[in-house]
C-alpha positions as CSV (number, residue, x, y, z in Angstrom):
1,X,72.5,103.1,91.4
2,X,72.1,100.7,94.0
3,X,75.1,100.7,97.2
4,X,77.5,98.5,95.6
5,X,77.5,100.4,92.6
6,X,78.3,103.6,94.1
7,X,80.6,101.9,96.3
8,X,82.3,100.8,93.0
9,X,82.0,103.7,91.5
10,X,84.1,105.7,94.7
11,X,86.8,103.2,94.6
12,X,86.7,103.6,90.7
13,X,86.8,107.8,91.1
14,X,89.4,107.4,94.0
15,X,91.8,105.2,91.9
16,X,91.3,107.8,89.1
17,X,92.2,110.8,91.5
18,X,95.1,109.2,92.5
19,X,96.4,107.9,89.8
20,X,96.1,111.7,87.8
21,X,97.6,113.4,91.1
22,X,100.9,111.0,91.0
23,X,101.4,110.6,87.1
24,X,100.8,114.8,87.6
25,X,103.0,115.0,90.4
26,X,106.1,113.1,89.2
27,X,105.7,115.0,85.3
28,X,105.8,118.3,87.5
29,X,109.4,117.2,88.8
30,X,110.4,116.2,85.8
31,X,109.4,119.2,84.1
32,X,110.6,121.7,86.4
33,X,113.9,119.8,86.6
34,X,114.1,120.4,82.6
35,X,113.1,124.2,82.9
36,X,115.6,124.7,85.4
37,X,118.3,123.3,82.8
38,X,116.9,125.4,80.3
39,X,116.6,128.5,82.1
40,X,120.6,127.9,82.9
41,X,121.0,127.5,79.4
42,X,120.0,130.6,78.6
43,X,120.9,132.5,81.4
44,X,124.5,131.1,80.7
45,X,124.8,132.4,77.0
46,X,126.3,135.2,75.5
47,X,124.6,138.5,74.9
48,X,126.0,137.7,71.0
49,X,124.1,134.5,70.9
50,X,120.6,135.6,72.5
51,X,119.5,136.1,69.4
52,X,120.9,133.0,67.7
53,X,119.0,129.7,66.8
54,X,119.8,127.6,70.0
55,X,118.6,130.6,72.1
56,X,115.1,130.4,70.3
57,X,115.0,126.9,70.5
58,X,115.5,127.4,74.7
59,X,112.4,129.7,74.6
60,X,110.7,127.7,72.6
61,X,111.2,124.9,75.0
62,X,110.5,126.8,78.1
63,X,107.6,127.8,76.7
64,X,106.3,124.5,75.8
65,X,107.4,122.8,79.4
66,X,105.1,126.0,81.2
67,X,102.3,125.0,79.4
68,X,102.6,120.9,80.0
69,X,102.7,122.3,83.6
70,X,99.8,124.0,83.2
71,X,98.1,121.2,81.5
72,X,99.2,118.7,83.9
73,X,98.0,120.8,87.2
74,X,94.8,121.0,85.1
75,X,94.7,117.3,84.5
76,X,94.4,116.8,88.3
77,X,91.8,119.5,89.1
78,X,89.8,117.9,86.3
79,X,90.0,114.9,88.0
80,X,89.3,116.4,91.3
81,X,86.3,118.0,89.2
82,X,85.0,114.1,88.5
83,X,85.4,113.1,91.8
84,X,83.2,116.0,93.2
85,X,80.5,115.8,90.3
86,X,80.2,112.1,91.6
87,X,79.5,113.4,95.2
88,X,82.7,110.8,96.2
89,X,85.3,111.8,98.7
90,X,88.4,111.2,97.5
91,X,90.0,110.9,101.4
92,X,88.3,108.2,101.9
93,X,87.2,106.5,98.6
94,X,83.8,106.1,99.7
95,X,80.7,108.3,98.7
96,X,80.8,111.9,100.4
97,X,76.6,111.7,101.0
98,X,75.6,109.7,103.6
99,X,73.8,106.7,102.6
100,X,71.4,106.0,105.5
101,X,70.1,103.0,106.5
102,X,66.6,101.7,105.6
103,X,64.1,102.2,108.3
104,X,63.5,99.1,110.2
105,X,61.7,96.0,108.1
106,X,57.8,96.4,109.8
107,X,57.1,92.9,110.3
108,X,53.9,92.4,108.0
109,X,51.3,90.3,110.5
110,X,53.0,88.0,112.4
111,X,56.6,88.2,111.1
112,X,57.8,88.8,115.1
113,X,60.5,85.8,115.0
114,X,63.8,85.8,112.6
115,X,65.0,83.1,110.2
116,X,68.7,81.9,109.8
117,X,70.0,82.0,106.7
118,X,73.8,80.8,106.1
119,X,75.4,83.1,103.3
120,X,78.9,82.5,101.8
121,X,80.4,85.8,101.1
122,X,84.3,86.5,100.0
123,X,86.1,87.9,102.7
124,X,87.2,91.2,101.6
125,X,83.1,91.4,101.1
126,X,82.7,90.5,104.8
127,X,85.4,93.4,106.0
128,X,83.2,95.9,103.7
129,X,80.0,94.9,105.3
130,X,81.5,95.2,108.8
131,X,82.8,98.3,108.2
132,X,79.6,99.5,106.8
133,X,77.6,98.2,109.8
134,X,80.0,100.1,112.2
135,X,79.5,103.3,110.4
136,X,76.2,103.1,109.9
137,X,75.6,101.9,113.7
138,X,73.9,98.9,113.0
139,X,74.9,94.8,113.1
140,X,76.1,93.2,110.1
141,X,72.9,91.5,109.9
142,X,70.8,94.2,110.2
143,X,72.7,95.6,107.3
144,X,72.3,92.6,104.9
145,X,69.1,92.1,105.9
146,X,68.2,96.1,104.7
147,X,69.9,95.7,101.7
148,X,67.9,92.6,100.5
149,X,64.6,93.6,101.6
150,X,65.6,96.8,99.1
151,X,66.7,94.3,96.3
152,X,63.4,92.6,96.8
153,X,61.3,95.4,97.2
154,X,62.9,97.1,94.5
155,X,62.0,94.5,91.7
């Protein structure tokens, strides 16, 4: 998997995480909000009716919300299990390993001056780059210029 796909792939994970953590989240309010009501329910009736229909259909239904909790906390550590067997941090949506740069190109004979090249890029490409540069501690074109001489060395 070359950078942008595991770039991909983070932002991917991270949207996933999220996602499972909210949708969990806001079922967990729900649900507790409906065991409350039933535990009222059936804190409220009669000792002559605990044993009565409506009463087993309460347990029944407390029952069955626990376990949706459960199931739902699950949901999110499963996908807090994803995340980590993808090595991506999910604080950052990036890839928790550090990719490091390539060593510097060696110039083979006299390749001592540089070239310009004009590329076109979409912006939000351009703020990924930078940002990558900064991290990495090296210019943007330093960067792009590691990251093709990989393409090229890699075919």
């Amino acid at each position: 998997m070359n950078r942008t796909e595991r770039n991909e792939l983070a932002r991917k994970v991270r949207r996933l995480v999220h996602d499972v953590r909210l949708s969990a989240e806001v079922f967990k309010d729900a649900a507790e909000r409906l065991l409350e009501k039933e535990n009222a329910k059936l804190e409220a009736m009669p000792d002559s009716l605990s044993s009565s229909m409506n009463a087993s259909h309460c347990e029944d239904a407390i029952e069955m919300l626990e376990e949706a909790l459960d199931n739902a906390m699950s949901l999110a550590d499963s996908a807090d299990e994803i995340a980590q067997a993808c090595d991506v941090d999910v604080t950052k949506g990036r890839i928790s390993q550090r990719i490091l740069c390539m060593a510097p190109h060696e110039p083979g004979g006299n390749e001592t001056k540089s070239a310009r090249l004009q590329l076109l890029v979409r912006p939000s490409l351009l703020s990924l780059l930078r940002l990558e540069s900064r991290n990495q501690g090296c210019s943007v074109n330093q960067l792009v210029n590691d990251a093709l001489s990989l393409y090229c060395k890699e075919r």
